[in-house]
KEKE-3310 file (N, C-alpha, C; in steps of 0.2 Angstrom, whole numbers, plus 5000, padded with zeros to 4 digits):
npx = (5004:5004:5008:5000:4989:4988:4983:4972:4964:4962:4954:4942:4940:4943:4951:4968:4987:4995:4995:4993:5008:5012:5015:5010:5008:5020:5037:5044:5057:5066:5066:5070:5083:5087:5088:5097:5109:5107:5106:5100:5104:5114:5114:5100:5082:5069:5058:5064:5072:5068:5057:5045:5028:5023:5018:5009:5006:4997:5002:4995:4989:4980:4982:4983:4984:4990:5004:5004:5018:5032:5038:5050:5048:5051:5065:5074:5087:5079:5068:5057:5047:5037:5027:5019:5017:5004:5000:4996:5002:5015:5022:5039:5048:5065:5075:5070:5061:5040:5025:5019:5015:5002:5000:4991:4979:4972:4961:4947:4935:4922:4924:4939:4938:4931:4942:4951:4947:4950:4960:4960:4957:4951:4954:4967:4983:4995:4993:4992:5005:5021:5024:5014:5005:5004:5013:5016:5004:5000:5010:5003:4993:5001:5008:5015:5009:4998:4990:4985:4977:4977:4967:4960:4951:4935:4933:4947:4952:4946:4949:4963:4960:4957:4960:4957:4951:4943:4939:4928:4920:4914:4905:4894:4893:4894:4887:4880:4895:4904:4895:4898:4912:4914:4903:4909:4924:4919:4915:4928:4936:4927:4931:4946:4950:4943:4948:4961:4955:4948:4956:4968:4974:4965:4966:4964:4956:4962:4954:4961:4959:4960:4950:4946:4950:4958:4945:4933:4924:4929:4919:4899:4888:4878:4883:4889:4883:4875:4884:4893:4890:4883:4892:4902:4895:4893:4906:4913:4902:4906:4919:4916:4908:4919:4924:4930:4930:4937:4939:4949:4945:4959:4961:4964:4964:4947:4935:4921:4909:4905:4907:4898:4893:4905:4903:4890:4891:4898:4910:4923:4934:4944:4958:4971:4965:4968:4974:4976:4969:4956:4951:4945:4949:4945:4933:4927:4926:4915:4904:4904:4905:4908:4910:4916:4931:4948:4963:4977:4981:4989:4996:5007:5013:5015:5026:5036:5037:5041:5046:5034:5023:5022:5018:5004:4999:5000:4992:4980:4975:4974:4965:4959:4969:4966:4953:4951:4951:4957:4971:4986:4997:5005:4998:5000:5011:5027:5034:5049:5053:5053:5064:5075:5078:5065:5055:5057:5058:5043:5039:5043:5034:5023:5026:5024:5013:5009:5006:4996:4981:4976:4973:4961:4954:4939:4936:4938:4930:4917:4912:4898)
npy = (4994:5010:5028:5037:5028:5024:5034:5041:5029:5028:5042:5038:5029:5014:4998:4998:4997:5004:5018:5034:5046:5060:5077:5091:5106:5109:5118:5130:5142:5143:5135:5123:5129:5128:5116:5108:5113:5102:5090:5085:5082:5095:5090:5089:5091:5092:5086:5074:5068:5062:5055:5058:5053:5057:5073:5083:5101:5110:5123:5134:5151:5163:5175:5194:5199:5212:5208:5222:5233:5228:5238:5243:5256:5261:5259:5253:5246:5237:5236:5232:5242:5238:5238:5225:5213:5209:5223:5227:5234:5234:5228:5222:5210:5211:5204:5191:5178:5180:5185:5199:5216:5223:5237:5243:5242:5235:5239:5247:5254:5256:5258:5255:5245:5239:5244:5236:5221:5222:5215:5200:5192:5178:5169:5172:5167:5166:5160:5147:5135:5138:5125:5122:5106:5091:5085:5087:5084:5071:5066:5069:5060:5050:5050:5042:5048:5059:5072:5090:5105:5121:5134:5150:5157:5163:5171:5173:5179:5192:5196:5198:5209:5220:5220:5214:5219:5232:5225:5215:5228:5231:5220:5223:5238:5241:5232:5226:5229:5216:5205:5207:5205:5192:5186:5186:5181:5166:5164:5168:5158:5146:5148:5152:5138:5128:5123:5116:5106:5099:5095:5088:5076:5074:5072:5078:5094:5111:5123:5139:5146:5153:5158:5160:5165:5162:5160:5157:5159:5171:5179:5179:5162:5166:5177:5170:5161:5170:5176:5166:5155:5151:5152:5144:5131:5133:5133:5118:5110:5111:5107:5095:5089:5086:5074:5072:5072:5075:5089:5100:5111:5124:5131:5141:5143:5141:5132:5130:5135:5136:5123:5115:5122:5122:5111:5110:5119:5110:5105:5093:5091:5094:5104:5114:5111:5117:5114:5122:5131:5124:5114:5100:5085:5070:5072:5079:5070:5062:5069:5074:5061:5050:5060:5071:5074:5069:5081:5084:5091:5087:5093:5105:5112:5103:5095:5104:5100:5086:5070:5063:5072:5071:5056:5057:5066:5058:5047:5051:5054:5042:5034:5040:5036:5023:5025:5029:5041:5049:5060:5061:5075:5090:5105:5116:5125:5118:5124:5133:5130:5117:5104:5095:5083:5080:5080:5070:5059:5059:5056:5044:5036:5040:5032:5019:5018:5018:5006:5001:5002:4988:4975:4968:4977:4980:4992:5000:5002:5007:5025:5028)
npz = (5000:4994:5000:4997:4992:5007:5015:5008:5011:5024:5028:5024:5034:5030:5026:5031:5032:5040:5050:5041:5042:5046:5050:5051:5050:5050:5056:5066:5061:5068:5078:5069:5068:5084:5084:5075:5083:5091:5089:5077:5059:5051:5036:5033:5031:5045:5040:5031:5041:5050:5043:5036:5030:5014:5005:4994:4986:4974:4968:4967:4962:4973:4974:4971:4957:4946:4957:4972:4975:4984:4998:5006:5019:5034:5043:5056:5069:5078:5072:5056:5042:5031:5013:5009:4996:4994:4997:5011:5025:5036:5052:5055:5069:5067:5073:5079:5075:5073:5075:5064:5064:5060:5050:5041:5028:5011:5007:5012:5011:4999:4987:4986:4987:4973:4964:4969:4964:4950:4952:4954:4943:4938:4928:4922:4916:4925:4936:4937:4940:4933:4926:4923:4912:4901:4905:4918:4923:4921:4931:4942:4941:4944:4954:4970:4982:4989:4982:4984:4983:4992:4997:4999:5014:5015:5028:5028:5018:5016:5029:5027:5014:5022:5036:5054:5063:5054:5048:5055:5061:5048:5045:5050:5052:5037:5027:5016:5009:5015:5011:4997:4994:5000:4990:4980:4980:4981:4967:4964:4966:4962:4948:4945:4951:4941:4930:4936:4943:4933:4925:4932:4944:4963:4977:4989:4997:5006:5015:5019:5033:5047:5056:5072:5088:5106:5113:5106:5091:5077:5074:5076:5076:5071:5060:5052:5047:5041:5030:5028:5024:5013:5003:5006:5004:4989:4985:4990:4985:4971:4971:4975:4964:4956:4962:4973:4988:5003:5011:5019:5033:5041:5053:5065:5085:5096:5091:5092:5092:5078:5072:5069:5057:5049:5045:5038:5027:5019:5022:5029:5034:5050:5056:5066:5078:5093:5109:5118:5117:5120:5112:5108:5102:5105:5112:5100:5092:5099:5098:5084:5076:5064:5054:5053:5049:5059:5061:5071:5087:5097:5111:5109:5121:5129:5124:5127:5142:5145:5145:5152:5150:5139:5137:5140:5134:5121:5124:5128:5115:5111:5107:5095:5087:5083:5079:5067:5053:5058:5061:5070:5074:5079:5086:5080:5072:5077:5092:5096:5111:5111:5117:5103:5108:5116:5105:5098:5105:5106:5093:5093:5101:5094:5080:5088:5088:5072:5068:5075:5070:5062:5048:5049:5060:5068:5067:5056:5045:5033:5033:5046)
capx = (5000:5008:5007:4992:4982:4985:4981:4962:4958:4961:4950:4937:4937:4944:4955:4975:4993:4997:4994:4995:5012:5012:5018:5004:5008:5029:5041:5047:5064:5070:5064:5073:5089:5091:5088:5103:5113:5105:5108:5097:5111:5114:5113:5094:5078:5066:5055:5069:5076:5060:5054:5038:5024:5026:5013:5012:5001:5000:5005:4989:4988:4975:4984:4981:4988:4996:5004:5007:5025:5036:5046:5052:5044:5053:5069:5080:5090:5076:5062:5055:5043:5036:5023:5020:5016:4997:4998:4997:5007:5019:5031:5042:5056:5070:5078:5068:5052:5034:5017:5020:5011:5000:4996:4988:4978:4973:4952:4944:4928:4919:4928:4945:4937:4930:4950:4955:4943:4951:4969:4958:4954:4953:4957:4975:4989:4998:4989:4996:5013:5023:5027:5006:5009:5001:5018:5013:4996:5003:5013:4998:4989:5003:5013:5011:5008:4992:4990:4981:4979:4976:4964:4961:4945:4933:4935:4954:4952:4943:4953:4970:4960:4953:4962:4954:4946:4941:4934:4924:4916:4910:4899:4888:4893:4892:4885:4883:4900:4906:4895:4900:4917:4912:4902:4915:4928:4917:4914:4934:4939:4926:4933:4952:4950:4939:4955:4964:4949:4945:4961:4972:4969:4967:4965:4960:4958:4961:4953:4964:4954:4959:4945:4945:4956:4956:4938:4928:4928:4929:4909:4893:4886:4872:4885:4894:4878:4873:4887:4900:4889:4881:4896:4906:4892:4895:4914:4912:4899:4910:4923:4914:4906:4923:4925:4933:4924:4940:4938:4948:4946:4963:4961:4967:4958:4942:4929:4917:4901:4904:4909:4893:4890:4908:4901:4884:4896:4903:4919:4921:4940:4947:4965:4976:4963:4972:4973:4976:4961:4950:4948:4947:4948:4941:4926:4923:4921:4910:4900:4901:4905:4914:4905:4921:4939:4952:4970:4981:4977:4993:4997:5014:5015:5015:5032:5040:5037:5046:5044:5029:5017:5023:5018:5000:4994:4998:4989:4975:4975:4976:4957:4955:4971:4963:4946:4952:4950:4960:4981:4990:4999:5004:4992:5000:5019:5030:5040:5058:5054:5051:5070:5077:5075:5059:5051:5062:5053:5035:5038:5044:5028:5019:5025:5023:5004:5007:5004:4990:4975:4978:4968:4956:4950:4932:4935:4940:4922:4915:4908:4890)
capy = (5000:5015:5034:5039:5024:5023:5043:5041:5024:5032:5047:5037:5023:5009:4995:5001:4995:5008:5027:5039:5048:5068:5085:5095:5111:5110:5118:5137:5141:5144:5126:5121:5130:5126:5108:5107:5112:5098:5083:5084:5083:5098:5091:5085:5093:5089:5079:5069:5064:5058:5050:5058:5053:5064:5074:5087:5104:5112:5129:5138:5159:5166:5183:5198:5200:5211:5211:5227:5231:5227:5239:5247:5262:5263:5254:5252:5241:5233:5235:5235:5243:5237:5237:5219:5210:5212:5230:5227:5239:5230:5232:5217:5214:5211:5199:5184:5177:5183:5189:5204:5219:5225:5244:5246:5238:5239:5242:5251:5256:5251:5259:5251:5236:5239:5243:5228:5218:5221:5212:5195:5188:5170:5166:5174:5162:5164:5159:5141:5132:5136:5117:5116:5103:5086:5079:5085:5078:5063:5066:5070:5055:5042:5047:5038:5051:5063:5080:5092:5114:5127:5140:5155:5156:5168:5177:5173:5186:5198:5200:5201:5215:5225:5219:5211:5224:5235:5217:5214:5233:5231:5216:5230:5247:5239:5223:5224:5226:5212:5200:5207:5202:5184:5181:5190:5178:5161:5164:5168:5151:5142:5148:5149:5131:5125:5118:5109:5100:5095:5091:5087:5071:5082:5069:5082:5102:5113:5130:5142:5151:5157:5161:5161:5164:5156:5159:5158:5162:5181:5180:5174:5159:5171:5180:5166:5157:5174:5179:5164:5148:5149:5154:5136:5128:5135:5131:5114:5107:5114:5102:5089:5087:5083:5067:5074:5073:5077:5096:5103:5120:5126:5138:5139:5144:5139:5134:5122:5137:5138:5118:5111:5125:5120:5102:5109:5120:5105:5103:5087:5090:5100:5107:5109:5109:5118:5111:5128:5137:5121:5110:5090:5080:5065:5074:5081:5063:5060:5076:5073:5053:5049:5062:5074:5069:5077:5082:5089:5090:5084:5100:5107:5112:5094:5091:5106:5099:5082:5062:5060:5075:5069:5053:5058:5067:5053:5041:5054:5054:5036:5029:5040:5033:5017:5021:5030:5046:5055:5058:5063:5080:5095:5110:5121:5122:5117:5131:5132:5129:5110:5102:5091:5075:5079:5079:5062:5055:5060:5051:5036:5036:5040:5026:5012:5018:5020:4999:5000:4997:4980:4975:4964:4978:4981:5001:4996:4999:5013:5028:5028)
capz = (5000:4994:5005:4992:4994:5013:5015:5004:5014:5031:5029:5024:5036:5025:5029:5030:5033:5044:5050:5040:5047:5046:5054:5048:5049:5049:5060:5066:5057:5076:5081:5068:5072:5090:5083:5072:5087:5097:5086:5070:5056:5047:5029:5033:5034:5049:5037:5031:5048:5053:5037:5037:5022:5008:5001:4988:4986:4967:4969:4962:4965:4974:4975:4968:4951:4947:4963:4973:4972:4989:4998:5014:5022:5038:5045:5062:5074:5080:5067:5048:5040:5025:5010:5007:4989:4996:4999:5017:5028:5041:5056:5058:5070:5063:5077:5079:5071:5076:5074:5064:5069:5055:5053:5034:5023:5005:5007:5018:5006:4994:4981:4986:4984:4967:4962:4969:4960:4943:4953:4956:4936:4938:4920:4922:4915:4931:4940:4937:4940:4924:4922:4921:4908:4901:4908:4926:4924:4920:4935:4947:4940:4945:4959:4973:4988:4990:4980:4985:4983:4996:4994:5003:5014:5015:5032:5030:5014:5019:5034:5022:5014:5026:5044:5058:5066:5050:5046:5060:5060:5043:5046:5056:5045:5030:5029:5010:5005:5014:5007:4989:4996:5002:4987:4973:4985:4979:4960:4960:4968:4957:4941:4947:4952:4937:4926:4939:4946:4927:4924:4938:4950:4968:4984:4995:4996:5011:5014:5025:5036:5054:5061:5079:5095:5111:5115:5100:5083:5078:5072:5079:5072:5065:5055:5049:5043:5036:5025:5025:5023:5007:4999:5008:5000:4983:4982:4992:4979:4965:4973:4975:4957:4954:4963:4977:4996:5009:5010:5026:5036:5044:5058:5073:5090:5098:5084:5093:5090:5071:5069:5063:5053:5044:5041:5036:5023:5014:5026:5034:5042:5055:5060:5071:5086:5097:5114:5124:5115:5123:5107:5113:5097:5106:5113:5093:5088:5100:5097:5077:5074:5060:5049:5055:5050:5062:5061:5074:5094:5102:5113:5108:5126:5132:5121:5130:5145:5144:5142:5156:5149:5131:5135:5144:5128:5118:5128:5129:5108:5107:5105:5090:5081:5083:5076:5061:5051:5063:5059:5072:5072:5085:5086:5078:5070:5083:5092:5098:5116:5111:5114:5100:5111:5117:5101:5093:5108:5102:5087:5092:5103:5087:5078:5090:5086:5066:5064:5080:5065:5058:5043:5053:5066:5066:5065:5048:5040:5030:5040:5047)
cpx = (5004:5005:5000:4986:4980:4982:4972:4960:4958:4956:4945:4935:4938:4950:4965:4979:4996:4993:4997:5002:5015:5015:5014:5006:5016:5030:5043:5054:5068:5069:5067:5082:5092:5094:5093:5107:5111:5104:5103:5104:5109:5111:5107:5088:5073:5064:5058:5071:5072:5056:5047:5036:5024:5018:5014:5007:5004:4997:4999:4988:4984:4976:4982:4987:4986:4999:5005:5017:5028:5039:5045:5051:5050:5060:5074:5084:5086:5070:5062:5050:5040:5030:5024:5016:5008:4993:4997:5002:5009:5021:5034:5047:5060:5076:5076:5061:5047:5032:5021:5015:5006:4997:4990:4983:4974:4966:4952:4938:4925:4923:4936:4947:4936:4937:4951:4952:4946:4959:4965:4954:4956:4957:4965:4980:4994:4997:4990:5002:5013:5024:5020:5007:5004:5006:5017:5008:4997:5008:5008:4996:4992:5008:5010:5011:5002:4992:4983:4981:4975:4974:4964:4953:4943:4933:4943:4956:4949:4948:4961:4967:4959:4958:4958:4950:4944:4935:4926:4917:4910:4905:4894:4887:4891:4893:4886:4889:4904:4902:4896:4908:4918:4909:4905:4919:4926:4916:4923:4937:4935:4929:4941:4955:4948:4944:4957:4960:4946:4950:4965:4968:4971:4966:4961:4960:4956:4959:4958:4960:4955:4957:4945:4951:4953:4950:4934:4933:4927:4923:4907:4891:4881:4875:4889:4887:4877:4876:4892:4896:4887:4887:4903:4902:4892:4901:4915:4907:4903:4915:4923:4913:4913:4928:4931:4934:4930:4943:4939:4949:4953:4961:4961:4960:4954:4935:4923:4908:4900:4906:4902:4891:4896:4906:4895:4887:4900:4910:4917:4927:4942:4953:4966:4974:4969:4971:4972:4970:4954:4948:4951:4944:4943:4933:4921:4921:4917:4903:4897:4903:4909:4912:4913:4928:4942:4959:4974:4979:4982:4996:5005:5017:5019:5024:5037:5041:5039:5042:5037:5023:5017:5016:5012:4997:4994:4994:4982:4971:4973:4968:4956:4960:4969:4956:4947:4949:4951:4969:4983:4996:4998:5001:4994:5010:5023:5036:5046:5057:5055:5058:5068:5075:5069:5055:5051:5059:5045:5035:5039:5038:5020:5020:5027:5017:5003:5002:4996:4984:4976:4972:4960:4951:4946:4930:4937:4935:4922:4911:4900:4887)
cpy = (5006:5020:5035:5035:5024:5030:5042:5036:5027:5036:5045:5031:5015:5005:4999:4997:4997:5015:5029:5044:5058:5074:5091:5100:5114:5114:5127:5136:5140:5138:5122:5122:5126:5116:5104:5105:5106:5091:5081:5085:5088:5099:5088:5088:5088:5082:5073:5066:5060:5053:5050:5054:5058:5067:5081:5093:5106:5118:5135:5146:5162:5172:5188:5200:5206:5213:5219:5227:5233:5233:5243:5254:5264:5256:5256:5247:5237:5229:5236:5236:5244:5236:5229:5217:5210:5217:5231:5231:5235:5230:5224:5217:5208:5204:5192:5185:5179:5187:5196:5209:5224:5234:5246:5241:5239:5243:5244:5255:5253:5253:5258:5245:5235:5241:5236:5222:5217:5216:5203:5193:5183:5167:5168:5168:5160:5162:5152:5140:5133:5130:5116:5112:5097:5083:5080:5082:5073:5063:5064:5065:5048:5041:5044:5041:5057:5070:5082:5101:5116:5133:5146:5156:5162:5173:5177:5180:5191:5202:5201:5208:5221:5226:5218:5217:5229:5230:5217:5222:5233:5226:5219:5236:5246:5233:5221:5224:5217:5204:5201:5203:5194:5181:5182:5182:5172:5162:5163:5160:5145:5142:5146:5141:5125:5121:5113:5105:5096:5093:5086:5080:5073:5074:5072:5091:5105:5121:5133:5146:5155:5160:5162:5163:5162:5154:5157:5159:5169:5184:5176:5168:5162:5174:5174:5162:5160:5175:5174:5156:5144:5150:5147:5131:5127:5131:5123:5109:5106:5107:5095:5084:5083:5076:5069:5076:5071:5082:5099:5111:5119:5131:5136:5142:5140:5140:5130:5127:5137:5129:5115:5115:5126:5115:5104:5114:5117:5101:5096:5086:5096:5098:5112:5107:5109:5117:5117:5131:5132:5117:5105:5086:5073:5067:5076:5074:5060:5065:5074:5069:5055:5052:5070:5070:5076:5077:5087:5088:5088:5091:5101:5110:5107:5092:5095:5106:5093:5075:5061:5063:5073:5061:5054:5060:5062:5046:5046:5053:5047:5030:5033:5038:5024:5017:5024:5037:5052:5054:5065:5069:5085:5099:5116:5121:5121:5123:5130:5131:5123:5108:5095:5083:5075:5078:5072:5059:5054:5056:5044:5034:5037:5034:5018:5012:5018:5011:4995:4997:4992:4981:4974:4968:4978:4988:5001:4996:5009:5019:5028:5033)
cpz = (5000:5000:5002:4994:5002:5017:5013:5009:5022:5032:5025:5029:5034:5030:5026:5032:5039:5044:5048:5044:5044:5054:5049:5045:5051:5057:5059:5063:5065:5080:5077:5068:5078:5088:5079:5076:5091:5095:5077:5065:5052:5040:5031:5037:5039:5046:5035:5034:5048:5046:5038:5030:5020:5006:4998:4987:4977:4969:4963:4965:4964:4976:4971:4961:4944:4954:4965:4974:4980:4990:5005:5015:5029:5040:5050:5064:5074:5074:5060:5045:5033:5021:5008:4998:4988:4998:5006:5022:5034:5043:5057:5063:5068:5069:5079:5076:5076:5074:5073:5066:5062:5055:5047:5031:5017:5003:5011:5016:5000:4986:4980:4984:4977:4963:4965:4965:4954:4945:4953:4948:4937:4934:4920:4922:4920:4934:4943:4938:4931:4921:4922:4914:4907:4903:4917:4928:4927:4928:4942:4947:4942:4950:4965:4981:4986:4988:4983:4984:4989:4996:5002:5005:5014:5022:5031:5023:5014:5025:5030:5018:5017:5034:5047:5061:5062:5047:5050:5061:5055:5043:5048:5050:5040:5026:5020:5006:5007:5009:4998:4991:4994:4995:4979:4975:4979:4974:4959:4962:4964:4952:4943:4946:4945:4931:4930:4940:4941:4926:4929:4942:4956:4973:4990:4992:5003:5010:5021:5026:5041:5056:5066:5082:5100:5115:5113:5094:5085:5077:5075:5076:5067:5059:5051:5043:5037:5029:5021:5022:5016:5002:4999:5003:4993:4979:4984:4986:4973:4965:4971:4969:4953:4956:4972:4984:5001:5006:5019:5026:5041:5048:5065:5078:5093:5093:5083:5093:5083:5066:5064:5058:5046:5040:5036:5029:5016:5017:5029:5037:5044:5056:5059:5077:5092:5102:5120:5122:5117:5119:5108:5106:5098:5107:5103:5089:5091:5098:5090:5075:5069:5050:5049:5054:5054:5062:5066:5082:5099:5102:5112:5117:5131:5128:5124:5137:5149:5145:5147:5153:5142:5131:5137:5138:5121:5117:5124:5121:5105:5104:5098:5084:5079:5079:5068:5059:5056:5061:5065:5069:5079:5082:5084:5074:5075:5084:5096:5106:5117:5111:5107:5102:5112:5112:5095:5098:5108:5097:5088:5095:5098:5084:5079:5090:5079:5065:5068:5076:5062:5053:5045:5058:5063:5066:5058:5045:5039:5035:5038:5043)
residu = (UNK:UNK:UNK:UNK:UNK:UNK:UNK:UNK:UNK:UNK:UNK:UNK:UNK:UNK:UNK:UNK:UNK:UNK:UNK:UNK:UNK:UNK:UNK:UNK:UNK:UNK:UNK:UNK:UNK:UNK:UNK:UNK:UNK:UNK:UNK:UNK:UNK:UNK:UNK:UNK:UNK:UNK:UNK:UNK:UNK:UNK:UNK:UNK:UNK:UNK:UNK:UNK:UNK:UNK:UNK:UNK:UNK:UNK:UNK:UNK:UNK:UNK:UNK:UNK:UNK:UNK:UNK:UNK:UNK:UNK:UNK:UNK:UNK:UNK:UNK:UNK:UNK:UNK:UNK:UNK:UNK:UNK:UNK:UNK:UNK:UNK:UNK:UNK:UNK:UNK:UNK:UNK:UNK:UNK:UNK:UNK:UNK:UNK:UNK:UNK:UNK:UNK:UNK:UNK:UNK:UNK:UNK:UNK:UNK:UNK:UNK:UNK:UNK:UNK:UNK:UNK:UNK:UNK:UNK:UNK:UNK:UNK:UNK:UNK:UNK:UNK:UNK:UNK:UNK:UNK:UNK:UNK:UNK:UNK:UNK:UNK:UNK:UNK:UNK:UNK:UNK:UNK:UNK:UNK:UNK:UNK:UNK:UNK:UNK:UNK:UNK:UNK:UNK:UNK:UNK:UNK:UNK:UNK:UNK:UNK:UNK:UNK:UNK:UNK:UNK:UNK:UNK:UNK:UNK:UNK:UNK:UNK:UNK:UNK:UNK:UNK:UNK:UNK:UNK:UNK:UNK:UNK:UNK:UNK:UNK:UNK:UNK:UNK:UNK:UNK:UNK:UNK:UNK:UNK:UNK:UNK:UNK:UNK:UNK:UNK:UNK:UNK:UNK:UNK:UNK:UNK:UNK:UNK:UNK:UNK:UNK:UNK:UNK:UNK:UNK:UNK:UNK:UNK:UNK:UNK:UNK:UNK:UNK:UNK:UNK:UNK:UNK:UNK:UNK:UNK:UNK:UNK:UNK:UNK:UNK:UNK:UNK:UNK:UNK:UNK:UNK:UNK:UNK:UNK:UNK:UNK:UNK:UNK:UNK:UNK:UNK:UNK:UNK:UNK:UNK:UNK:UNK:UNK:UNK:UNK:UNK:UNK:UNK:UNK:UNK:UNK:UNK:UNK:UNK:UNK:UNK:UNK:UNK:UNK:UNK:UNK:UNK:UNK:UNK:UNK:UNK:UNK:UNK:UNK:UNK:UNK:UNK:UNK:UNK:UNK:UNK:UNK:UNK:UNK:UNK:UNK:UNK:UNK:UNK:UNK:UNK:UNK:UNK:UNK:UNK:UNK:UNK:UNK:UNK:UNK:UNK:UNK:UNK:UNK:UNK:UNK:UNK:UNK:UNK:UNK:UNK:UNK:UNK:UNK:UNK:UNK:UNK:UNK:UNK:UNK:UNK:UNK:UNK:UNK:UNK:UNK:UNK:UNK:UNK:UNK:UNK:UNK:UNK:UNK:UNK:UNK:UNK:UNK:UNK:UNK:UNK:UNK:UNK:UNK:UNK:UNK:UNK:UNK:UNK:UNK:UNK:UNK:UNK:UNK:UNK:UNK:UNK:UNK)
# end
């Protein structure tokens, strides 16, 4: 059983070899520094060491084309400030990684928006990988690991236009532009999409969305129905017509008032369920059965905290790598507090669970 084929029967509940074996959402650069110095060998990325499953996204752009043009506005010792590729205004600092601190952004009225509008043509030939090709087809249609593309959700572009609390305002002030946004958004990601999914063979598709923080999401369930649902439904369908029903949402936070409203949406998986924001993987599969796949949920805290709490969240995790349609994965990329050994110990605790489904279980059946 190839990656490919044991990847598709997992996330449906099918008989496997093994679990699927992932790092969902990668690694801080400064996680992987100190980890060089601490025994990872130089010539060999994380992924490599550890010999994850491979998988492959095709590099499709939901940017704004033509882009805005990059460049530095302010600059010091400690800080820099710049225009980024999405018109975006930003301070960075300049000495280690971290949440940038955002000051600008490129809407802020209705007529910002109708100019930006003319940067989002689906049909634009860039929009593709230059190698789009019948020899990459042919490629997508015989490797033996899981492709997929990553689109850009609807709050998650909204809030790249606008900024999170220019965002959030406008739901109220003025309701009609964002659903022009929201339902502009969905017509551009059907069309965009509408080549690969007829041509390409896709496995999966994830939408990035980051909605939430550690309480909630950043909307009500009422607004989310209102502005964001019908429009999930639209691009989810779309999908699907093309043979293609594992559709995840990424976002982090607490997202357990807006979850059935992602299922009802078209989505059927979640990541990274984050642990500190109060997301309990095992409770969401008892919540939403095996109608929900999940990814993610082993607390990145737990690994900087050493082999007893390492071992306690893996226990904690371990009834859902037994029943299936769940793949293991921390809650978020892993950060430089996590030592090198602590985390070459999480793994080998993972794959004394990878070979845990045998052919024979009886979690081994199609979902309810």
């Amino acid at each position: 059983m190839n990656v490919r084929e044991r990847f598709i029967r997992h996330m449906h509940y099918q008989k496997i070899d093994r679990l699927p074996f992932y790092e969902f959402l990668g690694f801080w650069a400064e996680t992987c520094n100190r980890w060089y110095g601490e025994g990872l060998p130089v010539s060999m990325s994380v992924y490599d060491y550890f010999d994850f499953d491979k998988r492959e996204s095709i590099l499709i752009d939901f940017g704004p084309l033509p882009r805005f043009v990059p460049r530095t506005l302010e600059e010091n010792e400690r800080y820099r400030t710049t225009v980024t590729d999405f018109g975006i205004v930003k301070r960075d600092l300049k000495t280690d990684t971290s949440m940038a601190t955002f000051i600008d952004f490129p809407v802020k009225a209705r007529d910002d928006w109708e100019k930006m509008t003319k940067r989002f043509t689906p049909y634009d030939e860039r929009r593709y990988p230059i190698t789009w090709s019948d020899e990459l087809l042919k490629y997508y249609e015989t490797v033996d690991h899981p492709i997929s593309f990553v689109m850009t959700g609807f709050f998650a572009e909204a809030r790249q236009l606008m900024g999170l609390e220019r965002l959030l305002i406008m739901f109220y002030k003025d309701p009609g532009l964002v659903h022009d946004i929201m339902d502009f958004w969905a017509d551009f990601l059907v069309e965009t999409t509408r080549e690969a999914l007829k041509q390409a063979r896709i496995d999966f598709v994830t939408i990035w969305e980051d909605m939430a923080y550690k309480h909630g999401p950043h909307i009500s369930p009422r607004l989310f129905r209102e502005f964001i649902l019908p429009n999930y439904k639209k691009v989810t369908d779309f999908v699907r017509k093309h043979g293609i029903d594992i559709i995840m949402v990424d976002t982090d936070g607490n997202h357990d008032a807006i979850t059935s409203l992602f299922l009802e949406g078209g989505v059927n998986c979640l990541f990274p369920l984050e642990v500190a924001s109060g997301m309990d993987a095992v409770a969401l599969r008892k919540t939403y059965g095996r109608r929900l796949l999940l990814i993610g949920n082993i607390d990145k805290r737990a690994l900087a905290s050493g082999k007893e709490a390492i071992e306690r969240e893996v226990e904690r995790i371990s009834p859902l790598m037994e029943d299936g349609g769940y793949i293991p994965s921390i809650d978020h990329c892993v950060p430089p507090d996590v030592p090198f050994a602590n985390y070459a110990y999480y793994i080998n605790l993972i794959k004394s669970h990878l070979w845990n489904r045998s052919l024979s279980s009886p979690c081994c059946r199609s979902p309810d």
